[in-house]
KOLMARVO-977737 format. One line per 3 residues: number of its first residue (from 1); their letters; for each residue y, z, x of N, C-alpha, C. Coordinates in steps of 0.2 Angstrom, whole numbers. Layout:
BEGIN
NUM> A> Y:Z:X:Y:Z:X:Y:Z:X  ...
This chain:
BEGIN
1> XXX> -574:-321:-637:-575:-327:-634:-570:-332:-635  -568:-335:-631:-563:-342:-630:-564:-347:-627  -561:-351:-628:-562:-357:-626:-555:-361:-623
4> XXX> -555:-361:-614:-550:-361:-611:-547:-370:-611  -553:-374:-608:-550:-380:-611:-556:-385:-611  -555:-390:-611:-560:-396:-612:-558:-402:-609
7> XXX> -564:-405:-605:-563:-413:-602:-568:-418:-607  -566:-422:-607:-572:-426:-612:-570:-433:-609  -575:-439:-610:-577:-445:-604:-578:-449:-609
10> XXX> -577:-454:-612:-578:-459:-617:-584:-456:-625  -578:-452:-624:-582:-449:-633:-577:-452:-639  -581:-454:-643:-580:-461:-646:-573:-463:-646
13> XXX> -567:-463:-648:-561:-467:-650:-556:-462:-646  -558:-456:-643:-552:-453:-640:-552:-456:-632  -546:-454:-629:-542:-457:-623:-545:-449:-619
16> XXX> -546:-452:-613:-551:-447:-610:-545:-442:-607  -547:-437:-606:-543:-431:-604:-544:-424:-603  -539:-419:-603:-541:-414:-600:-536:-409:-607
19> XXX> -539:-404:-610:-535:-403:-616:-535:-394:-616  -531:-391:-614:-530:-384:-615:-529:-380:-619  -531:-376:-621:-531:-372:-628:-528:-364:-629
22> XXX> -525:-362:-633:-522:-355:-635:-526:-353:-637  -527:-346:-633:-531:-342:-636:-534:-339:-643  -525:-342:-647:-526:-339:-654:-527:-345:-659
25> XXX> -522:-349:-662:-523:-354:-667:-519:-361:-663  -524:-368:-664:-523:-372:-659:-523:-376:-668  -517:-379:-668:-517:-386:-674:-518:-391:-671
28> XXX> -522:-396:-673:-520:-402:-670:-517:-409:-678  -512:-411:-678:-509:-413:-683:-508:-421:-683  -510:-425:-685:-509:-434:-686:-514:-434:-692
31> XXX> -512:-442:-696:-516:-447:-699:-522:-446:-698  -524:-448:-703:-533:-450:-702:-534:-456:-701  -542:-455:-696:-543:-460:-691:-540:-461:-685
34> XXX> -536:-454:-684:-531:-455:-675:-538:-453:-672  -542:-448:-673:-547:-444:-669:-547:-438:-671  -543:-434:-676:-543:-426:-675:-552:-425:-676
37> XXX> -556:-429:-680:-561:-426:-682:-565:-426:-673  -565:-432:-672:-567:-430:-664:-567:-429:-659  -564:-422:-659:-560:-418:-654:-564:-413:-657
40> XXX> -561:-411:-663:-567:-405:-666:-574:-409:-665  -576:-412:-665:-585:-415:-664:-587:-414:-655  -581:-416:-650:-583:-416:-645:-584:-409:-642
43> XXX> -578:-403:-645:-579:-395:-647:-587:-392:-646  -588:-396:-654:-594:-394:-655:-602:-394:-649  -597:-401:-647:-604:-406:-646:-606:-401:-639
46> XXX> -600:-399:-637:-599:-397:-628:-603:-388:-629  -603:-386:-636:-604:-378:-634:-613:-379:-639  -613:-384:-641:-621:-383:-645:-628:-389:-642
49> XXX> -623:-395:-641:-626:-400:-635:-628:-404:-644  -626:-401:-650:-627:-406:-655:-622:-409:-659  -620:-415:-662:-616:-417:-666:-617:-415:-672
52> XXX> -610:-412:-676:-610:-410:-684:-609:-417:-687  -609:-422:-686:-610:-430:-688:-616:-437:-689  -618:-435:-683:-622:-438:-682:-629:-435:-680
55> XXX> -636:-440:-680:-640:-438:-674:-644:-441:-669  -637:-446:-669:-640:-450:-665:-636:-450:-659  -636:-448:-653:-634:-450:-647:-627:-455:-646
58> XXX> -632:-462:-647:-626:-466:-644:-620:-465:-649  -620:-465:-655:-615:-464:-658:-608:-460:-655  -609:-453:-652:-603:-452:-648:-600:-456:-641
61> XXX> -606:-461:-641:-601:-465:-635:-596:-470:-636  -591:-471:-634:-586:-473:-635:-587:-481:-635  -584:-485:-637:-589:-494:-639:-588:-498:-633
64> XXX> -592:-500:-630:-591:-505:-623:-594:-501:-615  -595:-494:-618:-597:-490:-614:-605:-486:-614  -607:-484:-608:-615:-481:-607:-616:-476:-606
67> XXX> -612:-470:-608:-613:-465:-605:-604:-460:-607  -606:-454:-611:-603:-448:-612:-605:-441:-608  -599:-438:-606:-598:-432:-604:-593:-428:-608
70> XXX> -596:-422:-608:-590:-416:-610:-592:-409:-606  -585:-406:-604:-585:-402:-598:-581:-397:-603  -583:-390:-605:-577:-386:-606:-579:-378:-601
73> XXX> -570:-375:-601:-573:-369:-598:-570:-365:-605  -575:-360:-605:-574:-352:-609:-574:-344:-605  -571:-342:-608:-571:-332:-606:-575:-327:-613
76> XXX> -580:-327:-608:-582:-322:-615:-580:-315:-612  -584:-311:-613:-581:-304:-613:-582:-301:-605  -587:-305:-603:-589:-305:-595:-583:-306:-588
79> XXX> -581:-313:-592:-581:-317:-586:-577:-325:-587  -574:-328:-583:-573:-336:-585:-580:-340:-584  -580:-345:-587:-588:-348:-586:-586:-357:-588
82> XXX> -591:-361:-588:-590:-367:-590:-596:-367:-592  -599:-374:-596:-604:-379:-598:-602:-386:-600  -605:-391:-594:-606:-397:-597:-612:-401:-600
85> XXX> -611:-407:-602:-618:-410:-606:-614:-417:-604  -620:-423:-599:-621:-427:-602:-624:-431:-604  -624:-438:-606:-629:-444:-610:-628:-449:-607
88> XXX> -632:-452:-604:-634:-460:-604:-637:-461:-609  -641:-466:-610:-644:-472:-611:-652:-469:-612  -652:-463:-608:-661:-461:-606:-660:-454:-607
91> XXX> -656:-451:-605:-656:-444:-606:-650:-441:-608  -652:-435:-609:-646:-430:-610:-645:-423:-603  -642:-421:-601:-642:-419:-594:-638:-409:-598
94> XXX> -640:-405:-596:-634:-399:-598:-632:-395:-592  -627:-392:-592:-625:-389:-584:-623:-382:-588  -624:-377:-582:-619:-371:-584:-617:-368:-577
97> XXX> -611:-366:-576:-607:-366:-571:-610:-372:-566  -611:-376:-567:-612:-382:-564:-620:-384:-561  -623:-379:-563:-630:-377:-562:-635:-381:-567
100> XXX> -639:-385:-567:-642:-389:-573:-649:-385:-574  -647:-384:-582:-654:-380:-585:-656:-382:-589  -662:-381:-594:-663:-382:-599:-660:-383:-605
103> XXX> -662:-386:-611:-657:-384:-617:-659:-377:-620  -665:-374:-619:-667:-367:-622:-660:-363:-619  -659:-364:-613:-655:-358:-610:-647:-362:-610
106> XXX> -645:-368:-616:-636:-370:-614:-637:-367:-621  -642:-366:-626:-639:-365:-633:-638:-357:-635  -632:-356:-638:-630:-350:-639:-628:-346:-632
109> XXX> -626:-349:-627:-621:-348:-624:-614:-345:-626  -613:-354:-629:-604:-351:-633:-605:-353:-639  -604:-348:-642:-602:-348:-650:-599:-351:-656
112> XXX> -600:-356:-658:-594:-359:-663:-597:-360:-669  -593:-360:-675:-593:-360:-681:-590:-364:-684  -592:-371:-687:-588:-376:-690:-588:-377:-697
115> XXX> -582:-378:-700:-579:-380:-706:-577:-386:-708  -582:-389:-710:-579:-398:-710:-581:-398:-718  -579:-404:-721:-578:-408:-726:-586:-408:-729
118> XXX> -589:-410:-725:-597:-412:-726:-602:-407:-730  -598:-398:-727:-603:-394:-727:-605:-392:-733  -599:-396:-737:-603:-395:-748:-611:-395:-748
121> XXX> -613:-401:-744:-621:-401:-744:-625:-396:-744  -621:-389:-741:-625:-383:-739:-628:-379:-747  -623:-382:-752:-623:-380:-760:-627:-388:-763
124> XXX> -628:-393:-762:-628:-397:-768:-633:-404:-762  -634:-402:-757:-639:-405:-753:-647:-403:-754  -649:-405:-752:-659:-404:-752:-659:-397:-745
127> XXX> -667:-392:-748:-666:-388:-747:-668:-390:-737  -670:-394:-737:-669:-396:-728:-663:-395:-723  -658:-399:-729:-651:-396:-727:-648:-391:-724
130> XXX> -651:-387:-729:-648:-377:-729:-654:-375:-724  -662:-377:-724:-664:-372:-718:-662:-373:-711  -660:-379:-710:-659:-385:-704:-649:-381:-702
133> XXX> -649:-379:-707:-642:-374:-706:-643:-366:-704  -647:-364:-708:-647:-356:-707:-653:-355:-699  -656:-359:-698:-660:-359:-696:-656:-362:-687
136> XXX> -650:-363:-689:-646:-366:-682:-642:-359:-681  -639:-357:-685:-636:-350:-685:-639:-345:-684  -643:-342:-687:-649:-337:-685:-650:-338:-678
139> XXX> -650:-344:-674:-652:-345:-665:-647:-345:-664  -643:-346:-665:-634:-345:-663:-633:-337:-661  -636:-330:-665:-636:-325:-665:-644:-321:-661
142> XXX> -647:-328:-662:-655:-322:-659:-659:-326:-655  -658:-326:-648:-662:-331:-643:-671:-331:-646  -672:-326:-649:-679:-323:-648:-682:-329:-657
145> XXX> -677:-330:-662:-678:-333:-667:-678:-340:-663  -675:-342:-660:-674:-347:-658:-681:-352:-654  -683:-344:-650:-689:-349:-646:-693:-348:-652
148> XXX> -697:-342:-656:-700:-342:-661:-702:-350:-666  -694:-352:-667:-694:-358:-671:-697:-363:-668  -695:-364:-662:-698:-370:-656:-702:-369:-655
151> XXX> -708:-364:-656:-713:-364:-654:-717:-365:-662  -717:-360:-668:-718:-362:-674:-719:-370:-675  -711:-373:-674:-713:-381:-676:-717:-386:-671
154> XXX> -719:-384:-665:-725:-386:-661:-732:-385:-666  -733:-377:-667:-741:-375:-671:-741:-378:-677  -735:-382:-681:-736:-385:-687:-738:-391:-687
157> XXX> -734:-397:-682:-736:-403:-680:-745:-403:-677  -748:-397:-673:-753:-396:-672:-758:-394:-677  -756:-392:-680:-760:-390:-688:-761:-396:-692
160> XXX> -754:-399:-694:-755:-405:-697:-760:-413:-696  -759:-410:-686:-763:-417:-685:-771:-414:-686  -772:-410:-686:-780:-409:-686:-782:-408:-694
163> XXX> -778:-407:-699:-779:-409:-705:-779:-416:-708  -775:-417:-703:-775:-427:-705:-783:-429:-703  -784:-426:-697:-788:-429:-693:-796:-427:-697
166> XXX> -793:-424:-700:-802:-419:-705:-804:-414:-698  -799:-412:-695:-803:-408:-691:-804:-399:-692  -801:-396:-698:-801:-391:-700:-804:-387:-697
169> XXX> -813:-389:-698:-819:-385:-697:-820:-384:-688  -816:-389:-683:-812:-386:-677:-813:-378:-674  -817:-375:-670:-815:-368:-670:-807:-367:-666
172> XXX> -805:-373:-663:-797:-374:-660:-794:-373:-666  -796:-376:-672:-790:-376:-679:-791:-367:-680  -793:-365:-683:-795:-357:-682:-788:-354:-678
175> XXX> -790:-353:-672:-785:-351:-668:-778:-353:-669  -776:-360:-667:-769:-361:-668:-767:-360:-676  -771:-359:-682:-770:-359:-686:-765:-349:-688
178> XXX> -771:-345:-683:-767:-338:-682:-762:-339:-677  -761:-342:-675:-753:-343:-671:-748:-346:-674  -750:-350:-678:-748:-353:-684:-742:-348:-690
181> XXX> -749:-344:-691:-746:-336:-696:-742:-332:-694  -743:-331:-688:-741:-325:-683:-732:-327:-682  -733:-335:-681:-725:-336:-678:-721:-337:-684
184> XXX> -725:-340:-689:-722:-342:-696:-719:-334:-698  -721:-330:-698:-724:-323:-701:-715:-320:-698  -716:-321:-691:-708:-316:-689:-701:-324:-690
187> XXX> -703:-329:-691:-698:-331:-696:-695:-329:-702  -700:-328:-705:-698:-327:-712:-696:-320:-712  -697:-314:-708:-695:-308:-706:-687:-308:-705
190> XXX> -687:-314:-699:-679:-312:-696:-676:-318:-702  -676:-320:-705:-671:-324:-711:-672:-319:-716  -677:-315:-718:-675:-312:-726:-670:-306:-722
193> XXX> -669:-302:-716:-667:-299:-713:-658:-302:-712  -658:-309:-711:-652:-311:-709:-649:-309:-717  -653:-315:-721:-651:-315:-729:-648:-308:-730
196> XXX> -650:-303:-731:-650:-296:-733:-641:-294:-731  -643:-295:-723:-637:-292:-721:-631:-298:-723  -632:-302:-722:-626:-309:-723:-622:-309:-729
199> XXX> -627:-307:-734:-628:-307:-742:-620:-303:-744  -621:-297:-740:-617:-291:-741:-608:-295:-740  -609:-295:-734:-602:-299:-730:-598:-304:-736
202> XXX> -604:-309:-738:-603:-315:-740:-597:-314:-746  -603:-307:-751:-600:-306:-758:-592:-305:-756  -590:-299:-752:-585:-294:-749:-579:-301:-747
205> XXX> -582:-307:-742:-578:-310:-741:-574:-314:-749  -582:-317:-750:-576:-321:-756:-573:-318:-762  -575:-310:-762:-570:-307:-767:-562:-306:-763
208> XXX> -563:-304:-758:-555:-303:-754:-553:-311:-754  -555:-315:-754:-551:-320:-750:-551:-325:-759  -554:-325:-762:-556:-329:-770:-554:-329:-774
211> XXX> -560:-323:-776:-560:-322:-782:-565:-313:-784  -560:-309:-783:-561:-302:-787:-565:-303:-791  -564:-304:-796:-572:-304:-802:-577:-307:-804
214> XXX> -579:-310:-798:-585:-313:-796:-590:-309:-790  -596:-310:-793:-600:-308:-788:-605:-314:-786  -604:-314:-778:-608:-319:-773:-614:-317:-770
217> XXX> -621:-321:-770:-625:-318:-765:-630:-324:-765  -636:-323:-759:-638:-327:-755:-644:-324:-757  -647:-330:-759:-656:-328:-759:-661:-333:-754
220> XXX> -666:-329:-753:-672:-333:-750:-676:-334:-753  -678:-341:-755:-683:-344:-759:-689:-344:-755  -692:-340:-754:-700:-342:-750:-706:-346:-754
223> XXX> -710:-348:-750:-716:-351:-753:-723:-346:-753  -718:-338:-752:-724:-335:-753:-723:-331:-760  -716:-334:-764:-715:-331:-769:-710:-322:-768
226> XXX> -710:-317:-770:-710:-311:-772:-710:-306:-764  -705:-309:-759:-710:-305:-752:-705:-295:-755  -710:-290:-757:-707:-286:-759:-704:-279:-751
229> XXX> -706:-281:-747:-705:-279:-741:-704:-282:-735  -699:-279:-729:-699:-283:-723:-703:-281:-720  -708:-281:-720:-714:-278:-713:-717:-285:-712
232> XXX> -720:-287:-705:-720:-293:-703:-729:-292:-703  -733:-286:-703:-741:-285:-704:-740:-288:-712  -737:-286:-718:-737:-287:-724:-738:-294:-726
235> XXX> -730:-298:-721:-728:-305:-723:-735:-309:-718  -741:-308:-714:-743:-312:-709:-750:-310:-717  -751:-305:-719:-756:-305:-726:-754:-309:-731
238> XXX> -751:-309:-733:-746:-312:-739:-749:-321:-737  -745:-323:-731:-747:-330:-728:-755:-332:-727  -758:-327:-726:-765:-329:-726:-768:-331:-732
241> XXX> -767:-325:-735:-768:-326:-744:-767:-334:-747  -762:-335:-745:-756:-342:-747:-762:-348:-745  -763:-346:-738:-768:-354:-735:-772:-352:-740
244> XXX> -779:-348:-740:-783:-348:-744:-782:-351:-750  -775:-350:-755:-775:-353:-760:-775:-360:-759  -772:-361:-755:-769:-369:-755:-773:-374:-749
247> XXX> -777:-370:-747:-783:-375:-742:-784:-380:-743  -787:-379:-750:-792:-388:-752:-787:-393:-753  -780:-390:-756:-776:-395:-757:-772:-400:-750
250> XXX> -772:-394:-746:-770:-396:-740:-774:-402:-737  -781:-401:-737:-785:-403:-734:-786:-412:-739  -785:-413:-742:-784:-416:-746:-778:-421:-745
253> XXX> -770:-420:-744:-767:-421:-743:-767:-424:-736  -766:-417:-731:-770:-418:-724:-763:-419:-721  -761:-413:-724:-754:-409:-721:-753:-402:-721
256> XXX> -747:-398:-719:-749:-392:-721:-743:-390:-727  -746:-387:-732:-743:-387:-739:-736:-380:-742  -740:-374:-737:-737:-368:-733:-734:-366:-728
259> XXX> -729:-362:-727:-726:-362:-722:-718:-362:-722  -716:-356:-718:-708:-357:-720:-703:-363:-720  -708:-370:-717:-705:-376:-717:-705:-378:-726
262> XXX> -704:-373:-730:-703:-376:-737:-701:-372:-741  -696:-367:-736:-693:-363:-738:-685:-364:-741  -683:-362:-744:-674:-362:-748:-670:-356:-747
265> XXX> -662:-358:-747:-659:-354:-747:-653:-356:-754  -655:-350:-758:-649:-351:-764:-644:-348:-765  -639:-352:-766:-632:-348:-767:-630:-346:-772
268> XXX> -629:-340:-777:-629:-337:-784:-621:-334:-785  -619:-338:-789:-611:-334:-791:-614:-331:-796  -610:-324:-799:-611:-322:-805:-619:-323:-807
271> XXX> -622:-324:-803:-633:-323:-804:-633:-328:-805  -630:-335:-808:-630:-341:-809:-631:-346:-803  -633:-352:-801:-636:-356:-796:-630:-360:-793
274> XXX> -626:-360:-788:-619:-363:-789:-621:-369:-788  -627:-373:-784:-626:-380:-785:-626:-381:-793  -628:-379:-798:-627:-382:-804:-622:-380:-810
277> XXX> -620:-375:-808:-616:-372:-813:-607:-371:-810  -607:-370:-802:-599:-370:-800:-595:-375:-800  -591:-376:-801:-584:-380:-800:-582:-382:-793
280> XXX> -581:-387:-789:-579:-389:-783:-578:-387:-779  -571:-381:-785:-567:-379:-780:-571:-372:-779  -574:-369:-782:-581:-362:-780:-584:-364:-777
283> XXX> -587:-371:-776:-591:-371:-772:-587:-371:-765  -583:-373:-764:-578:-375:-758:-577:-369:-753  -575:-363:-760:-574:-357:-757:-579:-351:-756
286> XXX> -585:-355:-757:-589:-352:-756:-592:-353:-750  -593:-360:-747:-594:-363:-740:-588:-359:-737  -582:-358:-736:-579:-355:-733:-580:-348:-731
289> XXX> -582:-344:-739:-584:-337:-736:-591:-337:-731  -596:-342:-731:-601:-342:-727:-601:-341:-721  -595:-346:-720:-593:-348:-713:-590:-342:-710
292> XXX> -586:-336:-714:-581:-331:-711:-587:-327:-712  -593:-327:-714:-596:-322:-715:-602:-323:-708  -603:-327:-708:-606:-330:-699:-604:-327:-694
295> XXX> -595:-327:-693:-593:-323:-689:-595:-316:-687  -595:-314:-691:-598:-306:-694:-605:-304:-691  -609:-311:-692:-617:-308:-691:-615:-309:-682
298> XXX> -612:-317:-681:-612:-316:-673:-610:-313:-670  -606:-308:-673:-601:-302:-668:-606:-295:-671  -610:-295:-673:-614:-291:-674:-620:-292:-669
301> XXX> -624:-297:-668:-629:-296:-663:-625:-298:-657  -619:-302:-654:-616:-304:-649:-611:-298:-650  -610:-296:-650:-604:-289:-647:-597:-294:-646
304> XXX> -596:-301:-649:-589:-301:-649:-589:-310:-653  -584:-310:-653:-581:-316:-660:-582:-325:-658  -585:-327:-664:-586:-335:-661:-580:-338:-660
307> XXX> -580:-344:-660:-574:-351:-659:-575:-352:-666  -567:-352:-669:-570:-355:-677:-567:-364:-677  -570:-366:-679:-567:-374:-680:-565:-376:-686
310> XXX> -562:-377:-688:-558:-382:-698:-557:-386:-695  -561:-391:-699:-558:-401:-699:-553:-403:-704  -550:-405:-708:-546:-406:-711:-545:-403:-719
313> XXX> -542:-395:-717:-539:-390:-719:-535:-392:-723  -533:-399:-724:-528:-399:-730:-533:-403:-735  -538:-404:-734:-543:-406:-742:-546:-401:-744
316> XXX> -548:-394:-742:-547:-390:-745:-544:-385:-749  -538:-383:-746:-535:-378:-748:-527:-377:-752  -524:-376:-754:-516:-378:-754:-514:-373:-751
319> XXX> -508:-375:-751:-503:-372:-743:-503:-364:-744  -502:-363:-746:-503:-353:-748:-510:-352:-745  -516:-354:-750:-520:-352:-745:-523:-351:-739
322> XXX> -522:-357:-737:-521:-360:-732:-519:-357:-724  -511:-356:-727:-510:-350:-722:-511:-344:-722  -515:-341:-729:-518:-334:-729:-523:-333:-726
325> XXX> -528:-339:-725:-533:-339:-722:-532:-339:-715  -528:-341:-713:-526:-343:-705:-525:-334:-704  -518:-333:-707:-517:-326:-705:-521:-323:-703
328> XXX> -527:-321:-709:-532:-317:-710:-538:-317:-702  -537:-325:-699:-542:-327:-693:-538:-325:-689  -530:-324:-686:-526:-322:-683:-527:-314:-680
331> XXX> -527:-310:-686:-528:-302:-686:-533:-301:-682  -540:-304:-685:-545:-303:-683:-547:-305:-674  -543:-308:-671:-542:-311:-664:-547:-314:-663
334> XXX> -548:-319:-668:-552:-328:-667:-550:-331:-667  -550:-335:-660:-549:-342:-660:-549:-347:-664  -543:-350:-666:-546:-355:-671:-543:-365:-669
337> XXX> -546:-368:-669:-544:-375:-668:-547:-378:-674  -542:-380:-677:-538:-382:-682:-536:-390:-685  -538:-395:-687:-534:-401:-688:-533:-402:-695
340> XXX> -528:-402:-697:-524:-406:-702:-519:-414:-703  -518:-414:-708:-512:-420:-708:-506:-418:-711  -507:-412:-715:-500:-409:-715:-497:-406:-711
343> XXX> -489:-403:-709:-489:-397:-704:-490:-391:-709  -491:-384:-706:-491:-379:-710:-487:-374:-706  -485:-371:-709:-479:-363:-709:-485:-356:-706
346> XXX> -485:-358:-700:-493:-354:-695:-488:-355:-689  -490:-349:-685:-487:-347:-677:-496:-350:-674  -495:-356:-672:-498:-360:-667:-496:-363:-661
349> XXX> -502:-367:-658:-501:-370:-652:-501:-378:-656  -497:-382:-655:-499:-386:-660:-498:-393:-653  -503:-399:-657:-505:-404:-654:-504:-409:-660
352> XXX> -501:-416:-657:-502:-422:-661:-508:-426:-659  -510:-429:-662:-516:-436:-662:-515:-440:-665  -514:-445:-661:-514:-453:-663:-517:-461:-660
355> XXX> -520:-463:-662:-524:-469:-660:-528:-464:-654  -531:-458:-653:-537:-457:-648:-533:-453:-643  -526:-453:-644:-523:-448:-638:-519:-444:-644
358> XXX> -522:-438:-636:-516:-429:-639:-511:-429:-636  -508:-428:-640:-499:-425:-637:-500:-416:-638  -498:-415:-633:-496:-408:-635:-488:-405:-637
361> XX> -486:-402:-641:-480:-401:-644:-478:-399:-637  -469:-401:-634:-468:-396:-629:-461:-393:-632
């Protein structure tokens, strides 16, 4: 999959345009503050309909203005295609091949995978963070996770209010409480499923790319404790057991206290917990091997390679790595768009930004 070029209309401090991209490694190079990080934002924004920044809306409109668009076209393995998104004031509008659909059917369309500054939090942020992350990427790779979650976080807000409301004893609570189990049940199936498989990738990347004698892996903190098999009849028992235990409390509270919405994802160097025990710069390269390891699972359920994005590659890495890593996306024939404020010694399409407009190198 690729990504041919992008138009974007009053998205925040860039000068509106039409931006074409190289199949292989696209640099875009200026000072902080020109906009590099918002061109990768607009990227984002154009193939997910969300901001890696914000979650608010108006924020990507540009100041004095009421209303953003972004148009890109891609080729995956079919076909050339486009998607645009935009916002007013009142809505958000999504289009594909210029056809306006819902957001269930713009999301995981086109594929990308970002590497920004921010994504430390995925190690040393609150466990919200990290589901609100794997829980974006698992729908990136599995339409069918995706409606499950959306429809899951519907049965919980329903569940919650009739415990708020003392409505338990409801023969309506009863029911959506088994719909409850049932949708919760094949979440936690398709995440300990991902974990498993991801886990593997993960180690493999960061010893190639890191650190040789270290071992890396990914665990699933469930609130059902110990789940010793993936069978989803096992995990919907396990969940039931869990209400009974936790009922009075619930009902007491007069929320629900169970439920994969309280669930973690831990990252272990060496068996050790890396939010507490790694160094900066482990943890750095550990966020990175996650990201190279995502590509993996999306080319494993998608039969072909996401869009990769780095926002300012030169706070992470030093120049050797740097380019070993780029190579390493290269071979692998991934797209990669790219901004730094150094130049680097890489066969790119290379782009300058300054005050809100791109130059492209001629």
């Amino acid at each position: 999959m690729k990504i041919l070029e992008i138009n974007y209309i009053n998205f925040r401090n860039l000068i509106d345009r039409n931006v074409k991209f190289s199949p292989k490694i696209n640099l875009f190079l200026g000072k902080n503050g020109q906009g590099k990080t918002s061109l990768i934002e607009a990227i984002y924004f154009s193939a997910t309909g969300k901001s890696f920044r914000t979650s608010k809306n108006v924020d990507m409109i540009k100041h004095g203005k009421n209303k953003v668009g972004c148009y890109i076209e891609y080729e995956d393995r079919i076909s050339k295609k486009n998607l645009s998104i935009k916002i007013d004031s009142l809505k958000k509008e999504y289009s594909s091949n210029r056809k306006k659909i819902p957001y269930d059917e713009f999301y995981g369309k086109v594929n990308v995978i970002s590497f920004i500054p921010e994504d430390i939090e995925l190690i040393v942020g609150t466990p919200a963070v990290r589901r609100k992350f794997f829980d974006g990427e698992i729908s990136q790779g599995s339409e069918e996770y995706f409606k499950n979650l959306k429809e899951y976080n519907k049965l919980l807000k329903i569940r919650n209010k009739y415990l708020k409301d003392g409505n338990y004893k409801n023969e309506m609570f009863s029911i959506y409480q088994e719909e409850f189990i049932k949708y919760g049940a094949r979440l936690i199936k398709k995440r300990l499923e991902y974990i498993k498989n991801i886990s593997i990738i993960l180690n493999l990347n960061y010893r190639k790319l890191f650190d040789n004698k270290k071992e890396l892996s990914l665990k699933y903190s469930s609130f059902l404790g110990d789940i010793k098999k993936i069978d989803l009849k096992y995990i919907e028992d396990l969940f039931r057991e869990k209400i009974k235990e936790e009922f009075f409390k619930e009902i007491r509270y007069g929320y629900s206290n169970v439920g994969p919405q309280k669930d973690d994802f831990l990252f272990l160097l060496d068996e050790r917990e890396a939010k507490s025990f790694s160094s900066q710069g482990e943890k750095k390269s550990i966020i990175f091997s996650l990201k190279l390891s995502e590509i993996d699972m999306i080319l494993k359920e998608k039969k072909e390679n996401p869009i990769f994005l780095i926002d300012d590659v030169s706070s992470y890495f030093d120049s050797i790595r740097k380019e070993n890593i780029l190579e390493y996306l290269k071979k692998r024939d991934i797209q990669v768009i790219i901004t730094s404020t150094d130049k680097m010694d890489i066969e790119a399409q290379i782009f300058y930004v300054k005050a809100g407009e791109i130059y492209e190198n001629c």
